[in-house]
MARRO-993252 format. One line per field, with one value per residue (C-alpha): z negated, y, x; residue number from 1. Coordinates in pm, whole numbers, always signed. Layout:
// MARRO-993252
up: [Z ...]
north: [Y ...]
east: [X ...]
i: [NUM ...]
***
This chain:
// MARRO-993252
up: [+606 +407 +723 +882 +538 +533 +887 +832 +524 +703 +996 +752 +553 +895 +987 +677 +726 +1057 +971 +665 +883 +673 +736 +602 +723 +647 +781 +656 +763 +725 +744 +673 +798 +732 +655 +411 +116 -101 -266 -424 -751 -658 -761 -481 -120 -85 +181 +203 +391 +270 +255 +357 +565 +760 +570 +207 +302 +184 +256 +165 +238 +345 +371 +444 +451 +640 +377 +615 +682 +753 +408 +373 +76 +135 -116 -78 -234 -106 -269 -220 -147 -38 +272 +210 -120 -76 -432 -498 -586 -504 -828 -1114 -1336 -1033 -1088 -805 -607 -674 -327 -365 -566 -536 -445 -259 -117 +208 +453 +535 +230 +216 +12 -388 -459 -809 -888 -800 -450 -351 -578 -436 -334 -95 +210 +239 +182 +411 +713 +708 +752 +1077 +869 +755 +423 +414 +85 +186 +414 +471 +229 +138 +16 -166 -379 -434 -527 -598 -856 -892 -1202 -1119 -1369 -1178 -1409 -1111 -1165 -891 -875 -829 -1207 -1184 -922 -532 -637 -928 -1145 -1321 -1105 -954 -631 -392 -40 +161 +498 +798 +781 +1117 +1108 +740 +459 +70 -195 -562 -800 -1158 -1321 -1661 -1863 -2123 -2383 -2702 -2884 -3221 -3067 -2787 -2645 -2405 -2176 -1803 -1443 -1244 -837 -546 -145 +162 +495 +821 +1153 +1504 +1802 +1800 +1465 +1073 +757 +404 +10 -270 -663 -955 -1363 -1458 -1853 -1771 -1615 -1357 -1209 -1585 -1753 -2051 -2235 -2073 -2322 -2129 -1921 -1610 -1241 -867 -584 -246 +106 +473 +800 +1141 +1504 +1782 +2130 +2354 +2410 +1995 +1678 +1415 +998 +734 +342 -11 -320 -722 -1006 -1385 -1712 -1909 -2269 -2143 -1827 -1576 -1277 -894 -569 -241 +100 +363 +752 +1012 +1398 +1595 +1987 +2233 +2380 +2622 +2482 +2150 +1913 +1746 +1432 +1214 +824 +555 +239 -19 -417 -662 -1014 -1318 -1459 -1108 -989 -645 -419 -27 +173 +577 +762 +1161 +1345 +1647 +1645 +1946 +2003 +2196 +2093 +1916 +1655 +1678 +1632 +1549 +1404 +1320 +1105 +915 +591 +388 +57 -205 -567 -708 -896 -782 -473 -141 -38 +337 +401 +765 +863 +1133 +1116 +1217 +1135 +1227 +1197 +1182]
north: [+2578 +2348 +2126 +2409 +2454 +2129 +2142 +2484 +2281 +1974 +2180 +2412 +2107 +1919 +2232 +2203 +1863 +1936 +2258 +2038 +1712 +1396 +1050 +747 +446 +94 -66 -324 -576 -952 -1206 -1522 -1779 -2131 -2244 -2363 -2172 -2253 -1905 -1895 -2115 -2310 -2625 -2829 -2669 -2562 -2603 -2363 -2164 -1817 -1494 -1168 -1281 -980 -722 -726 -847 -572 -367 -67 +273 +582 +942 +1309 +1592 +1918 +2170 +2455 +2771 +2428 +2278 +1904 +1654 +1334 +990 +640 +326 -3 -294 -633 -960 -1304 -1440 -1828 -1789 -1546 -1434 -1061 -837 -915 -1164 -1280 -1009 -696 -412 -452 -62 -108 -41 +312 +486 +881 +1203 +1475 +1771 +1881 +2186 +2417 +2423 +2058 +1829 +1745 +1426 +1264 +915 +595 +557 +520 +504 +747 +383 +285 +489 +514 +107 +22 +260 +180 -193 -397 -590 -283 -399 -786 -873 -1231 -1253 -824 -835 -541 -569 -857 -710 -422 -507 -883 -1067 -1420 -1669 -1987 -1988 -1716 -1474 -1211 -904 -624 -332 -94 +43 +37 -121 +43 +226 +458 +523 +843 +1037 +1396 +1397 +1743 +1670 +1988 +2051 +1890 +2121 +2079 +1712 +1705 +1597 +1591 +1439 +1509 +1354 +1254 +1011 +1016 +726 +814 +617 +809 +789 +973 +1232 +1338 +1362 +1083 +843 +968 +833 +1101 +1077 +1251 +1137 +1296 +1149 +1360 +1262 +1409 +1217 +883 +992 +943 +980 +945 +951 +853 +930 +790 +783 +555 +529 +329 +30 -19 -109 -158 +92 +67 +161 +23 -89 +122 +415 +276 +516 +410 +579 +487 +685 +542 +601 +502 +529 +429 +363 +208 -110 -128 +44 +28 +21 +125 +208 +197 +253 +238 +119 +158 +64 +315 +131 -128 +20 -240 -160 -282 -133 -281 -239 -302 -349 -413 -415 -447 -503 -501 -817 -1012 -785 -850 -776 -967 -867 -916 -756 -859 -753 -705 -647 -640 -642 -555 -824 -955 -1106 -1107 -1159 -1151 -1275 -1260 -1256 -1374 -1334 -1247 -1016 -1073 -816 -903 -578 -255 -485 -817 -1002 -1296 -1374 -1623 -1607 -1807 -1634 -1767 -1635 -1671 -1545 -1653 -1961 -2091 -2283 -2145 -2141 -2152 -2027 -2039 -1938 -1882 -1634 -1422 -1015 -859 -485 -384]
east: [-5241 -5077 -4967 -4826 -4643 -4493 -4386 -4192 -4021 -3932 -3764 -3571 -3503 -3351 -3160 -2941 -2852 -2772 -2582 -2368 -2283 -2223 -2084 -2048 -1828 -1847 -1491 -1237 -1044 -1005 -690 -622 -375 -248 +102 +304 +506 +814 +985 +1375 +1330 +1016 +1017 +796 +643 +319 +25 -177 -496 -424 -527 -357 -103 -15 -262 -476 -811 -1048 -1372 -1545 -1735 -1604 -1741 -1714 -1965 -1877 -1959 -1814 -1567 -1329 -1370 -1510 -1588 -1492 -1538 -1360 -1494 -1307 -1236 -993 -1059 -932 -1029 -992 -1156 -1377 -1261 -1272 -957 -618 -568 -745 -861 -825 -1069 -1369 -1236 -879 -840 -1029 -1255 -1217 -1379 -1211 -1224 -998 -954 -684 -495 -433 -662 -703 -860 -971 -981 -812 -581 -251 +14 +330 +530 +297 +266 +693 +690 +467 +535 +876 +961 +771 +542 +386 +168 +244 +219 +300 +605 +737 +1091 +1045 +685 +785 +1081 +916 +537 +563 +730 +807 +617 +832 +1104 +1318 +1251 +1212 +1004 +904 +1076 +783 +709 +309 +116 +86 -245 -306 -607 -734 -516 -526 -353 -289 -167 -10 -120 +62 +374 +584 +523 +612 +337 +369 +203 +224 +18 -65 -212 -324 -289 -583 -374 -344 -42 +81 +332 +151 -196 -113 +126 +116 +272 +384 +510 +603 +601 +729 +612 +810 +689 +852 +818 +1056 +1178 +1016 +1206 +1027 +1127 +909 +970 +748 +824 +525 +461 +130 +20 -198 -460 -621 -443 -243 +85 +430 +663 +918 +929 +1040 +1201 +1146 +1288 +1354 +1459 +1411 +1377 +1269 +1296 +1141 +1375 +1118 +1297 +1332 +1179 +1439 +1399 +1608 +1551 +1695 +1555 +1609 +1455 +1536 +1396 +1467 +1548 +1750 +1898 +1868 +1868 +1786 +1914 +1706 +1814 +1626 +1691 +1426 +1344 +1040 +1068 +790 +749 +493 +196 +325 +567 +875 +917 +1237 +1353 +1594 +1605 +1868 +1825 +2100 +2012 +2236 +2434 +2522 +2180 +2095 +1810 +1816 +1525 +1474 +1144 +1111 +778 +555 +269 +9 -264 -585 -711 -687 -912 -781 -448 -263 +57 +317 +593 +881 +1075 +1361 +1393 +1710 +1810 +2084 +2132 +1842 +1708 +1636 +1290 +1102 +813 +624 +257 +48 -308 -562 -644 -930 -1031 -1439]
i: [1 2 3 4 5 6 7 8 9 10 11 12 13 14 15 16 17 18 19 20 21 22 23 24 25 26 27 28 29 30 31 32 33 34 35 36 37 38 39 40 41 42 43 44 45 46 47 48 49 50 51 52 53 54 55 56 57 58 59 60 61 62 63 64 65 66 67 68 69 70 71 72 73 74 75 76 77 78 79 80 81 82 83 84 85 86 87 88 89 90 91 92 93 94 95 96 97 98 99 100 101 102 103 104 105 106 107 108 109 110 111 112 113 114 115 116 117 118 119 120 121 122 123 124 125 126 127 128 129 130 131 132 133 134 135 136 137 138 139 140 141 142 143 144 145 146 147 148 149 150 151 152 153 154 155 156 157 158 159 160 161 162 163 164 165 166 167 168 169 170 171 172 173 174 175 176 177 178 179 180 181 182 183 184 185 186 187 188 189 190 191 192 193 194 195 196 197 198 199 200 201 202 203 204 205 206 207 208 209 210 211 212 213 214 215 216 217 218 219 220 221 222 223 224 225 226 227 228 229 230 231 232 233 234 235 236 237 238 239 240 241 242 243 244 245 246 247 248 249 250 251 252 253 254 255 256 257 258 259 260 261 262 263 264 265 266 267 268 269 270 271 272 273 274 275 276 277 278 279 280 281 282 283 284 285 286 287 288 289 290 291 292 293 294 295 296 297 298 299 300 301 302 303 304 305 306 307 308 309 310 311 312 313 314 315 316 317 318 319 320 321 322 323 324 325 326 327 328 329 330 331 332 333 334 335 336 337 338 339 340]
***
């Protein structure tokens, strides 16, 4: 009697599971690459076996469970790391998820996550120039995300990081080939006026056929990714576009960014072009920032993209960057991404 019992629980028991579906992912990706770097203002070149050339080296689990009537839950944990270090995070001190770490659920009236993830700057920056999410030779990735500690003085325009913590985001469904986030983040810092600082952003994404357009709008109050107070409110915004020809995929954005107390102010344009070539791709972008007070920075990226696979490619590249009143600086590398 009691077998039979524990038979009839065990098959009710594997009918749920198989009536709520769940999954779990391990993926990432790794890159590396060796060349030699010299930025605007640098005082000597560089040789070096790097990570990230092309893409963030990272890795992680992610998840969904079918919970039914079209509605899923779905988690993301993934974290950074450096691929000729083997060093975790993106830099010294970087939280171990600040790739990912959030719960969500999804279905047909769009999705609401909660936790950490993209910040609203990062989707429209990286779909929109040909080195897609190179934080080591894409322009626009560079003026945007990473500033400069050699005497230059130069600072990235983005307010608050490309990812977010403690944030609530809702994304709408796909509307027409239109998709919109808005999201929140709250800065859990107290403060004597109010019950707390807070970031707050916006993102468009429009997709239809040949054609994309985007827009992106933050006001961050916090840092990130270890939050705490900014000692400014600080405003990022940026339009572009694409469109594919066949023979030629062409880039274009511009953006502003504003500290609020003091009022300076950049203004980045950005051109780019990728062309099919030999089971490749050659890859070319400029970008342009002018500052207040007359500074300027324009730096130009050349390269070819190889693919042996949907997994697998390799890369080589050579950037000039300049600011002025400083130096030019040359930059060249050659590497290796792979996708698991």
């Amino acid at each position: 009697m009691n077998k039979k019992l524990i038979a009839l629980c065990a098959a009710l028991s594997l009918g749920g599971f198989a009536h709520a579906q769940s999954s779990v992912q391990l993926a990432g990706l790794v890159d590396a690459f060796a060349g030699s770097k010299r930025m605007s203002g640098d005082a000597a070149r560089q040789a070096v076996v790097g990570s990230g050339g092309m893409t963030t080296s990272w890795f992680g689990m992610t998840g969904s469970e079918d919970l039914g009537g079209g509605l899923k839950a779905n988690f993301a944990l993934t974290s950074f790391f450096q691929t000729d270090t083997g060093v975790q995070g993106r830099f010294t001190g970087d939280t171990l998820f600040s790739r990912d770490a959030n719960v969500s659920l999804s279905g047909g009236f769009g999705a609401v996550m909660l936790g950490r993830g993209m910040a609203p700057n990062f989707l429209p920056t990286i779909l929109f120039n040909p080195y897609g999410d190179s934080f080591t030779f894409s322009p626009l990735v560079l003026h945007a995300n990473v500033p400069l500690f050699n005497g230059t003085g130069w600072g990235s325009t983005t307010p608050s990081d490309t990812g977010w913590s403690n944030q609530i985001k809702y994304t709408t469904p796909n509307m027409g080939g239109l998709t919109v986030n808005l999201q929140y983040q709250f800065g859990e810092v107290a403060t004597a006026t109010s019950s707390g600082k807070k970031n707050v952003g916006v993102n468009a994404l429009y997709f239809n056929g040949p054609l994309a357009l985007t827009g992106f709008y933050e006001r961050a109050e916090v840092s990130n990714p270890t939050v705490s107070a900014l000692a400014s409110t600080k405003d990022d915004w940026m339009l572009g576009g694409s469109y594919d020809a066949g023979v030629v995929k062409g880039f274009v954005t511009y953006g502003e960014a504003e500290v609020k107390t003091t009022r300076v102010k950049g203004k980045t344009t950005t051109l780019g072009a990728s062309v099919p070539m030999g089971g490749g791709k050659f890859l070319a972008a400029w970008a342009n920032t002018k500052m207040t007070g007359g500074a300027k920075r324009d730096t130009v990226s050349l390269g070819y993209d190889y693919s042996f696979s949907k997994r697998t490619d390799v890369y080589a590249i050579v950037m000039r960057d300049k600011i002025t009143a400083f130096s030019s600086g040359t930059s060249y590398g050659a590497g290796i991404r792979h996708r698991f």
